[in-house]
PLY file of the C-alpha trace (Angstrom):
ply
format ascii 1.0
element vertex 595
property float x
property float y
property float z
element edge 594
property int vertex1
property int vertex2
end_header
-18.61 -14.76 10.42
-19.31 -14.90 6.80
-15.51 -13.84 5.69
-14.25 -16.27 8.25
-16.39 -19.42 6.25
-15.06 -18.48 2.87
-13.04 -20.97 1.60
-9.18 -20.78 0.92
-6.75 -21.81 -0.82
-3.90 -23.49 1.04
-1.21 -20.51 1.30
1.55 -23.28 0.24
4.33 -21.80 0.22
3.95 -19.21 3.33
3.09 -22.32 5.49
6.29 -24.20 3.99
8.31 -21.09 5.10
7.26 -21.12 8.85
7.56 -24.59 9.17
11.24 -23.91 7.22
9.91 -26.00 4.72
10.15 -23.88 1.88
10.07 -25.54 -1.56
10.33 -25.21 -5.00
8.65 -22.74 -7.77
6.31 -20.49 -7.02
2.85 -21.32 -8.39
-0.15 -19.18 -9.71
-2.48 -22.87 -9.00
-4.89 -22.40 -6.45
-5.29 -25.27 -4.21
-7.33 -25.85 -1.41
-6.40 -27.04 1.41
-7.74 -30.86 2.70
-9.31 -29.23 6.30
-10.88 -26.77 3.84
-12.15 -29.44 0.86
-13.66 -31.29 3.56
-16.29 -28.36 4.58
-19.07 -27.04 2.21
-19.61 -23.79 3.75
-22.32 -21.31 2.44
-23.47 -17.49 2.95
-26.96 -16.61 4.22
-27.55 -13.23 2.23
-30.94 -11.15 2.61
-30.88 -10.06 -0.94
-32.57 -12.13 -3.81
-33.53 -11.88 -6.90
-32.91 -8.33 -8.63
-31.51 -6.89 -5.05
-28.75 -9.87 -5.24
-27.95 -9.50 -9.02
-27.44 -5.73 -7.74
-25.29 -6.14 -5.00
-21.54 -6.84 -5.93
-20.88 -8.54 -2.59
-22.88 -11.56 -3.67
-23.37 -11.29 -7.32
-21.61 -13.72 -8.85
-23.26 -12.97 -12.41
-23.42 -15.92 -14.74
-22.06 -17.89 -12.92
-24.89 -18.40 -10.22
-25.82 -22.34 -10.57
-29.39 -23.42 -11.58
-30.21 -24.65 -8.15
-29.18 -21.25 -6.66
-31.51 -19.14 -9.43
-34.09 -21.51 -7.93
-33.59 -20.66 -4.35
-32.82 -16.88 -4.95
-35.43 -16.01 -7.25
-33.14 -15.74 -10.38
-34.50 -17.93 -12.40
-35.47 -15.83 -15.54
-33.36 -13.12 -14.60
-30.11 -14.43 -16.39
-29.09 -16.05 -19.29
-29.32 -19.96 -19.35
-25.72 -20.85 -19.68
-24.07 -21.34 -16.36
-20.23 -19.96 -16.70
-17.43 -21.07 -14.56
-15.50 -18.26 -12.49
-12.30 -19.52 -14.87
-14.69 -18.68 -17.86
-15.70 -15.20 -16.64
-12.36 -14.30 -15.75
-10.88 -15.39 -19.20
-13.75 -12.96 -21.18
-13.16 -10.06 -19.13
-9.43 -10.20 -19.28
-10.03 -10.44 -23.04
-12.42 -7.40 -22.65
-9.46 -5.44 -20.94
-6.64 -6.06 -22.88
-8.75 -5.04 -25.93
-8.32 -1.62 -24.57
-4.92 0.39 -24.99
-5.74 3.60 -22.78
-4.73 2.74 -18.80
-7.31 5.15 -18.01
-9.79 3.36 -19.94
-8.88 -0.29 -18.41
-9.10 1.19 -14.88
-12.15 2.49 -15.48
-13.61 -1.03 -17.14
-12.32 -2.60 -14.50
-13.87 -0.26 -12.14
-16.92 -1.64 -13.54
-16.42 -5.29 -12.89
-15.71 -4.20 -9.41
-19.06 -2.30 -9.22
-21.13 -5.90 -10.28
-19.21 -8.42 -8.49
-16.72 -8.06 -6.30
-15.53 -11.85 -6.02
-14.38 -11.55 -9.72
-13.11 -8.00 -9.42
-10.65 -9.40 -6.55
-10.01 -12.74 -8.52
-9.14 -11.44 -11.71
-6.72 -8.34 -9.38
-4.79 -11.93 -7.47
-4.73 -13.73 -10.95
-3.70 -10.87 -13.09
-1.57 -8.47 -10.27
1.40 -7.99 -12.32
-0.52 -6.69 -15.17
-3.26 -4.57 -13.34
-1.94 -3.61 -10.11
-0.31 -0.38 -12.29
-3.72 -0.37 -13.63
-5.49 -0.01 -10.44
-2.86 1.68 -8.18
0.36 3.75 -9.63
0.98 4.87 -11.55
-2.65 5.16 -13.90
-4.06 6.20 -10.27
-2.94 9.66 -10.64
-4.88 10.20 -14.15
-8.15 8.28 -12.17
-7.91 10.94 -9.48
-7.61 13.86 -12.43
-10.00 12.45 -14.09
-12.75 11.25 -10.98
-15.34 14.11 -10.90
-15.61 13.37 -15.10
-15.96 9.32 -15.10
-17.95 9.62 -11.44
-20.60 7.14 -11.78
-21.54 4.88 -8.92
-20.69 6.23 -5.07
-17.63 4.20 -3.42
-16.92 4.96 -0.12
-18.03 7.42 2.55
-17.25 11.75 2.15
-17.25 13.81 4.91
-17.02 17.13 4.37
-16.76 21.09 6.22
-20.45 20.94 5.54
-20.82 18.27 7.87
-19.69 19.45 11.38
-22.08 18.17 13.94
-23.20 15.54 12.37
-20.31 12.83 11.78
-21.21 10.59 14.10
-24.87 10.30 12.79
-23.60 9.71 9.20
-21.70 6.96 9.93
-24.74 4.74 10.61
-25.90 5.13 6.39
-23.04 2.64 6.17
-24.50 -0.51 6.64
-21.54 -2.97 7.46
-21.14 -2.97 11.39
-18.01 -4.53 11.35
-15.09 -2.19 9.30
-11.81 -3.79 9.65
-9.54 -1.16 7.42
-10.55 2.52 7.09
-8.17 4.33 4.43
-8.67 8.62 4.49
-7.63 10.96 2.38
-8.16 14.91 2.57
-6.71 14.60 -1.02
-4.33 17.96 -0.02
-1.14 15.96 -1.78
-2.05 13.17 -4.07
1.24 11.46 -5.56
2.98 13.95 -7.15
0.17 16.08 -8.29
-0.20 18.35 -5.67
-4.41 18.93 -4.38
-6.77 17.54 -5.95
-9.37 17.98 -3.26
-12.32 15.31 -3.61
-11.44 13.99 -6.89
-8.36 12.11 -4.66
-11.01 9.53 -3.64
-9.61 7.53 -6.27
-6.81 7.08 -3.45
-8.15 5.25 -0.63
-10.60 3.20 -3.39
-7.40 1.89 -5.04
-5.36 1.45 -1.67
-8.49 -1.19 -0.82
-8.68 -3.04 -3.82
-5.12 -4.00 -2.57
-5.92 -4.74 0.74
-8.43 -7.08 -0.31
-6.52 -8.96 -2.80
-3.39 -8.53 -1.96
-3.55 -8.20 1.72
-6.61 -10.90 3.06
-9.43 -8.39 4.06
-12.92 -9.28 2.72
-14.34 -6.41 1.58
-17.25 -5.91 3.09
-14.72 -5.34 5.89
-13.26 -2.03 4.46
-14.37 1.78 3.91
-12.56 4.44 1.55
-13.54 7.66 2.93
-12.63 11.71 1.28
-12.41 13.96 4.21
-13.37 17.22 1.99
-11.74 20.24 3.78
-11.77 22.41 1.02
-9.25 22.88 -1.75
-6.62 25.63 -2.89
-6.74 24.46 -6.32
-7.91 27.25 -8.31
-8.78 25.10 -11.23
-11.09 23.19 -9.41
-12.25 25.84 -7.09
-14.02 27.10 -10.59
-14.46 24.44 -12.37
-18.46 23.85 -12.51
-18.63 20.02 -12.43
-15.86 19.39 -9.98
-18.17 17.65 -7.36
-16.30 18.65 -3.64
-17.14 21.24 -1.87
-16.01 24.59 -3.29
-13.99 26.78 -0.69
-10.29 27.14 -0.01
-8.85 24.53 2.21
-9.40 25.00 6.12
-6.38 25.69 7.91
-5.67 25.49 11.82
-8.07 24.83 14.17
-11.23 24.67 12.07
-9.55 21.68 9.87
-8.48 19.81 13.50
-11.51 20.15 14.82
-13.68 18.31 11.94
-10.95 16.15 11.83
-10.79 15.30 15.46
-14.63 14.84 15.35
-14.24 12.80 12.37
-11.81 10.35 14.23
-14.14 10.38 16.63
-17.14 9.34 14.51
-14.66 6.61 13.24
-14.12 5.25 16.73
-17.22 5.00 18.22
-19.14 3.48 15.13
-16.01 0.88 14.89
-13.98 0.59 17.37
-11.67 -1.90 16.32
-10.82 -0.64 12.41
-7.49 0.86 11.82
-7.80 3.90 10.13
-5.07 4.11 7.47
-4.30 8.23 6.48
-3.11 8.68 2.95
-1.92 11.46 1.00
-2.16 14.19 3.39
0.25 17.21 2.67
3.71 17.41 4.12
2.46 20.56 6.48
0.19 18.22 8.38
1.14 14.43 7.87
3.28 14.04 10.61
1.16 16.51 12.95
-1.77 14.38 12.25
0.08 10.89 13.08
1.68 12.16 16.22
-1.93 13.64 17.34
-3.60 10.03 16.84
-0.81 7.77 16.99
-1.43 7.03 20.84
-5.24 6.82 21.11
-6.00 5.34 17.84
-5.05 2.09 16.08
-3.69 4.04 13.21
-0.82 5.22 10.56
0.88 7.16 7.75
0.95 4.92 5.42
2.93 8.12 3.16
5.60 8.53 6.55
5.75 4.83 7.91
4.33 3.14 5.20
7.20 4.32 2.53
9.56 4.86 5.42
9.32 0.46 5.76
8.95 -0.19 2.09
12.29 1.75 1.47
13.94 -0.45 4.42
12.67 -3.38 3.62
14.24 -2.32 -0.46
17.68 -1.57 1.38
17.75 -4.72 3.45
17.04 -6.23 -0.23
20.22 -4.07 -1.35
22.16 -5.29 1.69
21.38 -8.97 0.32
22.24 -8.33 -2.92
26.19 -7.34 -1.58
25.90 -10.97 0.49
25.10 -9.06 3.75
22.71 -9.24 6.34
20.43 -5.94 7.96
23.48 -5.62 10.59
25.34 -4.60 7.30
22.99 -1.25 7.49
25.00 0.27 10.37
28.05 0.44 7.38
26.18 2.24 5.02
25.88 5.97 3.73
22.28 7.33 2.96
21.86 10.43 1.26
17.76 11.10 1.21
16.97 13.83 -1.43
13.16 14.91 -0.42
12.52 16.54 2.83
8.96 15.80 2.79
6.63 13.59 4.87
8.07 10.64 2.68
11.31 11.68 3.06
11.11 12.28 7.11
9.56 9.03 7.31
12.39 6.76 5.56
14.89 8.95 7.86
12.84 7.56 10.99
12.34 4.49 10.08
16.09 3.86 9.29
17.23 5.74 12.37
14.67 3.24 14.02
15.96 -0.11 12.37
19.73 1.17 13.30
18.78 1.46 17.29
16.92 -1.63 17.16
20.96 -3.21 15.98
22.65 -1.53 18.76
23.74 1.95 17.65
22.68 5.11 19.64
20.48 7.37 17.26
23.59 10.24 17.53
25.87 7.51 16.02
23.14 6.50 13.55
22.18 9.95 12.25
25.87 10.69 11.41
25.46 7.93 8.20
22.21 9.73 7.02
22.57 13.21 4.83
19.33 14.92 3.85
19.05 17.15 1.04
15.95 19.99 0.35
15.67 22.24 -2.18
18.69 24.33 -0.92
21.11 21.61 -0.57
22.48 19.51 2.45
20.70 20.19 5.23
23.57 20.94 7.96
21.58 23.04 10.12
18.42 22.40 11.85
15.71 25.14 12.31
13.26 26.44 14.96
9.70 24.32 13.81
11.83 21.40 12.13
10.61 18.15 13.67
13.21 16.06 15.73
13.76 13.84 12.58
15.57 16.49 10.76
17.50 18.12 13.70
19.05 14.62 14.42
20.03 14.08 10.80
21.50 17.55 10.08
23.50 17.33 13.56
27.51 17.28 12.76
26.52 18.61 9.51
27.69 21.99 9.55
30.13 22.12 7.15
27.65 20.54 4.31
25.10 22.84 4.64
23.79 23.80 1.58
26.01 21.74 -0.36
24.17 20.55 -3.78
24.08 17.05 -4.80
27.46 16.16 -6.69
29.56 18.08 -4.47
27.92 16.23 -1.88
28.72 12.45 -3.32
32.05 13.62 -4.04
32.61 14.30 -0.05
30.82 11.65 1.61
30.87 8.84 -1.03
27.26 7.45 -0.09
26.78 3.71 -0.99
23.00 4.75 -1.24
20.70 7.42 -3.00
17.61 7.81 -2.45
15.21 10.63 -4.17
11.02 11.24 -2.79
11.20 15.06 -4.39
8.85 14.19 -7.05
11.43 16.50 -9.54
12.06 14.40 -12.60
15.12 14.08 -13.69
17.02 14.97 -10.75
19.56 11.81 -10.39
21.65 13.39 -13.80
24.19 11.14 -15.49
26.82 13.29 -13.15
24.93 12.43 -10.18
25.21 8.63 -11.34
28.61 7.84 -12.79
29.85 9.41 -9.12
27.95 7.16 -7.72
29.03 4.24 -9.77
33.17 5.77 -9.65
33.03 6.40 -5.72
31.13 2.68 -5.21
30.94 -0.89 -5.87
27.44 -1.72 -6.51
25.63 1.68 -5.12
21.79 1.40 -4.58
19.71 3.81 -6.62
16.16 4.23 -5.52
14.20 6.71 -7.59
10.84 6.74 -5.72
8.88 9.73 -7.18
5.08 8.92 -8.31
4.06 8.80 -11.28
7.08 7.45 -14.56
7.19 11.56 -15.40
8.36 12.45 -11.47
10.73 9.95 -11.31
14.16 11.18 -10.14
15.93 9.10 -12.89
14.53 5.94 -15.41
16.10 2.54 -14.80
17.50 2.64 -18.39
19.27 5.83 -17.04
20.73 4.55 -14.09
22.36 1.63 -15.51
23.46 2.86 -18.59
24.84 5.41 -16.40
26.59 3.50 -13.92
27.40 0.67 -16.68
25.07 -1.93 -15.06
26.57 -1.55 -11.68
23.61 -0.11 -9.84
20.83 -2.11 -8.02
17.88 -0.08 -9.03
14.50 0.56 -7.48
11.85 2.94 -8.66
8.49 3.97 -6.94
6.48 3.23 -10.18
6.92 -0.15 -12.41
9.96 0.44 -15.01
10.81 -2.35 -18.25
13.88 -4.65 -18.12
16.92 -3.28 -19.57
19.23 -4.74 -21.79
23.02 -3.27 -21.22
25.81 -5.36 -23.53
23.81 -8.71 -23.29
22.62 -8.57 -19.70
19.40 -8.73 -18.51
18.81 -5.92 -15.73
15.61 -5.98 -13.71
14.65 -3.35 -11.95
12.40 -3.29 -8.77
9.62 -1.14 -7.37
9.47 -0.17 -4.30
6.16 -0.48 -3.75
4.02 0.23 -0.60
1.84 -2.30 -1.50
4.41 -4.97 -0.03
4.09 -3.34 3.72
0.26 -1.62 4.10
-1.42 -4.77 3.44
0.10 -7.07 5.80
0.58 -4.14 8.35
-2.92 -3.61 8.23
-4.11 -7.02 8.54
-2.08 -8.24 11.13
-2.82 -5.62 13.77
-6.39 -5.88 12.99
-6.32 -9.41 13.45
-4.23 -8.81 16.68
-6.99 -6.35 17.84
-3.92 -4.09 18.78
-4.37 -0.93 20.58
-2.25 1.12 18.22
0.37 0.63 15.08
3.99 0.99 16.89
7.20 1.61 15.30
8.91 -1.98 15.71
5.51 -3.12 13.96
7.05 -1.33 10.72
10.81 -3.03 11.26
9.58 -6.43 11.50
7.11 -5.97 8.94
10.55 -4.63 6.12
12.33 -7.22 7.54
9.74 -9.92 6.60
9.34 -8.49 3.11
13.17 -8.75 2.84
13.00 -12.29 4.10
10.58 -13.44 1.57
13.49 -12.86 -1.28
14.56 -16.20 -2.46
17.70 -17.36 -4.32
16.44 -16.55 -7.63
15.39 -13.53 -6.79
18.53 -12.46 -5.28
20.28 -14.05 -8.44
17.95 -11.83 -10.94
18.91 -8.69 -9.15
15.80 -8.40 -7.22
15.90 -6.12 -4.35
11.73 -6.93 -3.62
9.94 -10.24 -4.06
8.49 -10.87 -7.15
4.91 -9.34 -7.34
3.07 -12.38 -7.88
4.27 -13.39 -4.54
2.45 -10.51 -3.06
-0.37 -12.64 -1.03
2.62 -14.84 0.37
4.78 -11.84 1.57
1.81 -9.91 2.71
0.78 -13.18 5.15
4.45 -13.27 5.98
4.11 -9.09 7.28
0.61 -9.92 9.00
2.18 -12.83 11.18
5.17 -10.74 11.96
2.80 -7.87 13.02
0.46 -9.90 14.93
3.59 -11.74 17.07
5.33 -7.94 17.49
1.90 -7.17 18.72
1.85 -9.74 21.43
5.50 -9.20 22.55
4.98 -5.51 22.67
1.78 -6.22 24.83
-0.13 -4.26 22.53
-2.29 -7.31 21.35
-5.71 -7.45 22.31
-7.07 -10.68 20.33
-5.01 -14.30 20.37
-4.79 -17.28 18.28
-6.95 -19.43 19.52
-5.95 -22.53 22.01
-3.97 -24.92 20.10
-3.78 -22.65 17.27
-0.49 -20.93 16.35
-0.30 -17.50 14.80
0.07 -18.81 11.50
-2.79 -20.83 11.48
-5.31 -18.12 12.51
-3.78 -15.63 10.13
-3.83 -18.35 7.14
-7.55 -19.01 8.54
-8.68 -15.75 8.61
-6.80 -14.55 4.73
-9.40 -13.90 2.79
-9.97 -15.60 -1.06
-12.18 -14.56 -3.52
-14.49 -17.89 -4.60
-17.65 -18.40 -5.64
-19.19 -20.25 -2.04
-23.17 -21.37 -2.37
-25.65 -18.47 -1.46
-28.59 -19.29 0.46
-31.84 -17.01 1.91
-31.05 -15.69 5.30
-33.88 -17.57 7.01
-33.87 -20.99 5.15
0 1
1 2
2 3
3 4
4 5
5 6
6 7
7 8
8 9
9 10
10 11
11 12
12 13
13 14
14 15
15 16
16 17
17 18
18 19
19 20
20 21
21 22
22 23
23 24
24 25
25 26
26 27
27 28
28 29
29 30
30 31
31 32
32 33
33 34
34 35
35 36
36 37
37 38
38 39
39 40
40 41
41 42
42 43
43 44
44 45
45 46
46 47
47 48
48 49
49 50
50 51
51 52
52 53
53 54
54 55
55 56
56 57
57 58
58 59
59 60
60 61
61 62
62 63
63 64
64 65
65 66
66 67
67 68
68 69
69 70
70 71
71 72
72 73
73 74
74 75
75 76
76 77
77 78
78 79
79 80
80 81
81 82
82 83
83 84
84 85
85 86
86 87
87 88
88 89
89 90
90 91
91 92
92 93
93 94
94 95
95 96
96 97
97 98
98 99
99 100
100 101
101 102
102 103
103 104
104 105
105 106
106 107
107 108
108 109
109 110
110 111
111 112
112 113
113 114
114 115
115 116
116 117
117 118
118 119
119 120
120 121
121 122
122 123
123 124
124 125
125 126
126 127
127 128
128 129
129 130
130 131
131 132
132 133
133 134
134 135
135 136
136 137
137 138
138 139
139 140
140 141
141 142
142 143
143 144
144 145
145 146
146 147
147 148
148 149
149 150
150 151
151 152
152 153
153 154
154 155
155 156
156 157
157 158
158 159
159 160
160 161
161 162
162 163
163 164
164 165
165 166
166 167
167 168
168 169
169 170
170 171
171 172
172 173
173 174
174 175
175 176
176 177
177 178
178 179
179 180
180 181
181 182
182 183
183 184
184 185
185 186
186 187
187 188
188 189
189 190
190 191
191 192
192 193
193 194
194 195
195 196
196 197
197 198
198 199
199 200
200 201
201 202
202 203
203 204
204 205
205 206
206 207
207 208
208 209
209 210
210 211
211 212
212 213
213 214
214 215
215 216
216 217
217 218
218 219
219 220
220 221
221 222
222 223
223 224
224 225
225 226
226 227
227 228
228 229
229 230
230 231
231 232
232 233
233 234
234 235
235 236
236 237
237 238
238 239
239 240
240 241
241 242
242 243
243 244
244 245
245 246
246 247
247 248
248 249
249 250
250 251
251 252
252 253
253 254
254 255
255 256
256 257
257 258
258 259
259 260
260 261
261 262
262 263
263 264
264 265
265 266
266 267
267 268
268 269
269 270
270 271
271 272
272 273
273 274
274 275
275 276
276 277
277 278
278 279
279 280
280 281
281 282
282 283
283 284
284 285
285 286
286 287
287 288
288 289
289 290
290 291
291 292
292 293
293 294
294 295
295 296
296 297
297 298
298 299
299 300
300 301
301 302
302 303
303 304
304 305
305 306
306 307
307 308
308 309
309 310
310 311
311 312
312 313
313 314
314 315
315 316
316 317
317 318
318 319
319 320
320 321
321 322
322 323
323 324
324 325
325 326
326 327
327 328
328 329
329 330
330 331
331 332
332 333
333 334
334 335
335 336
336 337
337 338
338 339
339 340
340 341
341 342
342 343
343 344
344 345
345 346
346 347
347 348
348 349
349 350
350 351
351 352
352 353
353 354
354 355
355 356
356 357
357 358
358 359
359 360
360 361
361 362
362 363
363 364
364 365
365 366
366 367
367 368
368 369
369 370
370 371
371 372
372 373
373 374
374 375
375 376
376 377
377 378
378 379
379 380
380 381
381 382
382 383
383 384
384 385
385 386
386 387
387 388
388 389
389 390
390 391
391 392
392 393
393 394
394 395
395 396
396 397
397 398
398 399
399 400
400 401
401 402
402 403
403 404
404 405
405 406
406 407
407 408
408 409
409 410
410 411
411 412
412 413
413 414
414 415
415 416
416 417
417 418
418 419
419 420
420 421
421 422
422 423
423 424
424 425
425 426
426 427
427 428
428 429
429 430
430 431
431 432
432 433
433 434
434 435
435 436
436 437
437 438
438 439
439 440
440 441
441 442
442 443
443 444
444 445
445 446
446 447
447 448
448 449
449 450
450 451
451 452
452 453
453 454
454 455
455 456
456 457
457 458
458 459
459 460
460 461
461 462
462 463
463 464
464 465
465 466
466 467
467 468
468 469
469 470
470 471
471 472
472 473
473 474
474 475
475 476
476 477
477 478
478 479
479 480
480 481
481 482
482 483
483 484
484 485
485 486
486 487
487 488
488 489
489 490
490 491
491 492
492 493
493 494
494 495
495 496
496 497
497 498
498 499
499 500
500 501
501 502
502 503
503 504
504 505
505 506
506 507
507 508
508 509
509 510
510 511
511 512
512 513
513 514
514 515
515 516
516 517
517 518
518 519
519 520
520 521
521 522
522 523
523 524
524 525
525 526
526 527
527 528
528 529
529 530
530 531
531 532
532 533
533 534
534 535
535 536
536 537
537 538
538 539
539 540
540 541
541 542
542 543
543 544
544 545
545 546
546 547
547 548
548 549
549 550
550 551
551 552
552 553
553 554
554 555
555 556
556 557
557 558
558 559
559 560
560 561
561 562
562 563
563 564
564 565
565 566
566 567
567 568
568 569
569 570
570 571
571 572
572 573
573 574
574 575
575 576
576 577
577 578
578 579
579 580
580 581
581 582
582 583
583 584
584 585
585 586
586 587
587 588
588 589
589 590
590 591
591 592
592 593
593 594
């Protein structure tokens, strides 16, 4: 297929690791690979001329070649001067760095991406440390405020209430027949801003622009879709250019039943994409993934997604103290955040735990879960097994607030997905910092304002002793002549590879050890100097690396859990066809479909 002739880049230093190999410095160069130099593949397109300059899967703007613009009917149609990618890349980096509002670069950048795709992914690999927080969190959340007003060109598929009956049929306007990734929002809980209805399409668009760059899907392969159920937002409920539908969310069976017949419309139009859910509210996340969970190849990414990024941070944590993920059966965990986030790091911990030996009674005992009230020592008719397990043996803690509750159980980590800024207080944690060595602090709340504490705060607070993760980017602090970096625990370092690797596998659904092996991986991808700098995650330019390293984890749990549906080919090991099948944004000739 078209994807599959792209050419790529050797992945150096991911093939150096599985062949335990691994070598020096990282590297931005982009090399290709000898197999690779050796072929001259092209892409048959049935667009030319104006249709091609319009279509951001082919346009490569000025940098089409003169014999192409002869071919393709361009001639004419462009300037004269033929640009290098390297060129184009330099001028519209200069273009976005001339702007100072984050908004404002997301939305330039939503631009490129609207004219040619190649570039848009290019510049996103090239430039990730910079624009990822441009593209995804935390300038996402003012894109999704801010969507209905800078709408301009349709991205994506909506489905809406108005729709019922006719799902299936819609699905056909989308041209591409073969849909790898499927993100959906109903946009009932976006970040930390609570419903935003349709203007949270700004969700799964941003969540794709990572899976192509970051994570190897061509994207032509992927569809961002709004489920529009309705909103409760009053604001936008009345507000006359707010462009979803206009009624109060659906509740109970009429919003499963359009979302059942959505699935199915999903299914039977592709039956092999994984369908990612994102940002659905707390009341319905896990419902929704235990509904689907069996029957489609699908997840959370907001329950198992953060529930694996969070492990694979504490596995980080545990390497950072010299130990190894056995060392997680010695640790305390207090979670602050009973949410779907929350739930979800509880699970997958209690998960990773069992897979080391420990019964999930024995395991639960190290976790304590605070909510709004307190400790959570008592579980409650409705609460999901998650939270009964946890707040077993916890009587005598129930309700107990937050200091009160480090001063009993000493914890050697906290962890906060309550989106309340400012919760981790400098009380909170100096008694971390006086009852523990080197206690992990992981402030996870999206976006900077929600943030449970700033990394300045927590290591001014426990005088540089904390290893420190947040959920959005945070500076380097200087404390008394030491350089502190802090990490973020970013999603971005498990949905990507997760995503391609069971897609790749063809796997009949996304299971739990998928998610344990894919943290571990992540965690495995730290090197010496990152361990040395205080690094709990690799370094973000690494991100294409550690992504490949998650896909080929996911695609071998696959075949060992018999779940796999698609193998390497003969002769071919796993990381071969995954490195073969990683897609690369380059320019590759263009020639008429038919000549």
């Amino acid at each position: 297929n078209d994807a599959e002739r792209i050419p790529r880049r050797a992945c150096v230093r991911v093939m150096m690791l599985h062949r335990g190999r691994v070598g020096a410095a990282r590297t931005g160069v982009r090399l290709l690979s000898a197999e690779v130099s050796k072929r001259f593949p092209v892409l048959r397109t049935s667009d030319t001329a104006q249709d091609l300059i319009r279509n951001p899967l082919f346009n490569k703007g000025t940098a089409f070649k003169m014999s192409e613009r002869d071919r393709l009917g361009l001639r004419g149609l462009l300037p004269p001067k033929v640009l290098s990618m390297d060129t184009q890349l330099e001028n519209e980096m200069a273009n976005i760095r001339k702007l100072t509002d984050p908004l404002m670069k997301n939305l330039a950048i939503q631009e490129l991406q609207d004219r040619n795709e190649t570039l848009f992914h290019r510049m996103l690999i090239d430039n990730i440390i910079e624009l990822a927080p441009i593209v995804y969190t935390p300038t996402v959340g003012k894109v999704c405020q801010h969507f209905g007003d800078n709408f301009r060109r349709g991205r994506g598929m909506y489905f809406s209430s108005k729709d019922k009956g006719e799902m299936s049929a819609m699905t056909y306007n989308w041209a591409a027949k073969d849909i790898q990734i499927v993100v959906v929002t109903d946009g009932s809980r976006i970040l930390g801003l609570g419903d935003l209805g349709a203007n949270g399409m700004g969700i799964p668009i941003g969540k794709l622009a990572l899976y192509c760059a970051c994570g190897g899907i061509a994207p032509h392969r992927v569809l961002p879709v709004m489920l529009d159920l309705g909103t409760d937002n009053l604001d936008l409920l009345n507000h006359p250019h707010y462009l979803g539908v206009q009624h109060k969310r659906l509740q109970g069976s009429d919003y499963f039943e359009l979302l059942d017949e959505f699935m199915n419309a999903i299914q039977q139009r592709w039956p092999k994409a994984l369908i990612q859910f994102e940002d659905f509210s707390s009341d319905k996340a896990a419902d929704i993934l235990a509904l689907y969970r069996h029957d489609y190849l699908c997840f959370n990414d907001d329950v198992q997604g953060t529930g694996a990024a969070v492990l694979a941070g504490i596995l980080g944590s545990l390497r950072q103290r010299g130990k190894g993920p056995e060392g997680l059966l010695e640790e305390r965990i207090v979670m602050c955040g009973a949410g779907s986030a929350g739930m979800g790091i509880l699970k997958q911990l209690l998960d990773a735990m069992e897979v080391h030996g420990v019964s999930r009674e024995k395991a639960a005992e190290s976790l304590f879960l605070m909510d709004h009230t307190g400790c959570v020592g008592q579980s409650k008719e409705g609460d999901e097994l998650t939270k009964s397990e946890v707040a077993l043996s916890k009587t005598h803690l129930d309700g107990t607030k937050l200091p009160a509750l480090i001063d009993a159980v000493k914890p050697t980590m906290l962890i906060g997905c309550t989106g309340k800024g400012g919760l981790f207080t400098e009380e909170v944690v100096s008694k971390m910092a006086l009852h523990v060595e080197r206690p992990a602090i992981f402030a996870l709340s999206n976006p900077t304002a929600n943030s449970e504490c700033t990394a300045e705060e927590a290591y001014v607070w426990s005088k540089g002793a904390c290893i420190y993760a947040s959920g959005s980017p945070m500076a380097e602090v200087m404390l008394d002549g030491k350089r502190l970096i802090p990490s973020q625990c970013n999603n971005m370092y498990i949905f990507p590879g997760v995503g391609l690797g069971a897609s790749l596998a063809g796997s009949k659904r996304v299971t739990d050890r998928m998610f344990i092996k894919a943290a571990e991986a992540v965690s495995d991808s730290l090197t010496p100097e990152d361990i040395a700098e205080g690094r709990v995650f690799p370094q973000l330019q690494t991100i294409r690396d550690v992504s490949m390293s998650v896909a080929i984890a996911v695609y071998q749990c696959a075949i060992d859990e018999e779940v796999a549906t698609i193998y390497p080919k003969e002769r071919e090991s796993i990381v071969e066809n995954v490195t073969r099948r990683f897609y690369d944004p380059t320019y590759v000739p263009l020639v008429a479909r038919g000549d």
